[in-house]
C-alpha positions, 0 to 999 in steps of 0.5 A: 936032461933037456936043456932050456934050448932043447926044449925050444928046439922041440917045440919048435919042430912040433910046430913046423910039423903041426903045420906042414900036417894042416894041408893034408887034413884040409884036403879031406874035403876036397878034391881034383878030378881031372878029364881030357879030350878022350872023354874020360874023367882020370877018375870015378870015385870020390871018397867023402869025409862025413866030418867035413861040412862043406867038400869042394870039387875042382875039375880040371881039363888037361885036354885042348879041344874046347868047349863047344867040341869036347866040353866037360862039367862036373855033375853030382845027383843021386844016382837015379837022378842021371837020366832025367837030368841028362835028358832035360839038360839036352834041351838046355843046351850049351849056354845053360852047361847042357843043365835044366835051369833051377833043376832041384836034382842037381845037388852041385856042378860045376860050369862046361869048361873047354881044355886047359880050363878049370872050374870049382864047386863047393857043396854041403856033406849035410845034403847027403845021405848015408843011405843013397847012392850017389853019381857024378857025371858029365852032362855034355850029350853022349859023355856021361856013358863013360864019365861017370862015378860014385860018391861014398861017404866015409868016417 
């Protein structure tokens, strides 16, 4: 038989662990893709709950080169997108994070940040489709040849 203080004991550890559960769930819809002076983002797919509304991307830069020698952003398009927004994005230059101003193509991105910078985006899970392929990339010329990956949604 539980006693009255048992059952205020059990409730009590249901609840801590109701809450030390809540950070994990929250981090379904987000993440932290870190980069580094080798160009090389530390990873190249990203997982995307459909049950989440919005998803929210941090990249981090854990080298100490900056920006203006081995800047990175974060770039999400569909993926036969990439080369015209990396080409337009030349012509943008640094000032504008190596994006063409107001381009549709772009579904989010973060801004060009140098070594030990962090930047955020958040974007809506609705803008994506189940049937297309998705690609991040970094825009800064020459890196997206090798800081690249796909988006998958996911159940």
């Amino acid at each position: 038989m539980i006693s009255k203080g048992g059952i205020k004991l059990s409730r009590f550890l249901l609840a801590a662990l109701l809450t030390a559960a809540s950070p994990a769930f929250a981090q379904q819809c987000e993440v932290t893709i870190g980069s580094t002076d080798q160009m090389a983002y530390l990873q190249d797919q990203i997982s995307v709950s459909r049950s989440c509304k919005q998803f929210t991307v941090t990249l981090q830069h854990t080298g100490r080169m900056p920006a203006v020698a081995m800047g990175h952003n974060w770039v999400l398009s569909k993926t036969s997108d990439v080369q015209g927004i990396i080409t337009d994005g030349i012509a943008a230059g640094s000032a504008n994070s190596f994006l063409k101003t107001g381009d549709a193509r772009i579904i989010a991105h973060t801004r060009l940040i140098g070594g030990g910078e962090s930047a955020n985006v958040t974007f809506n899970v609705s803008e994506l489709s189940p049937d297309e392929n998705y690609t991040f990339f970094c825009s800064f010329p020459g890196h997206s040849v090798l800081m690249k990956g796909q988006i998958k949604l996911v159940d």
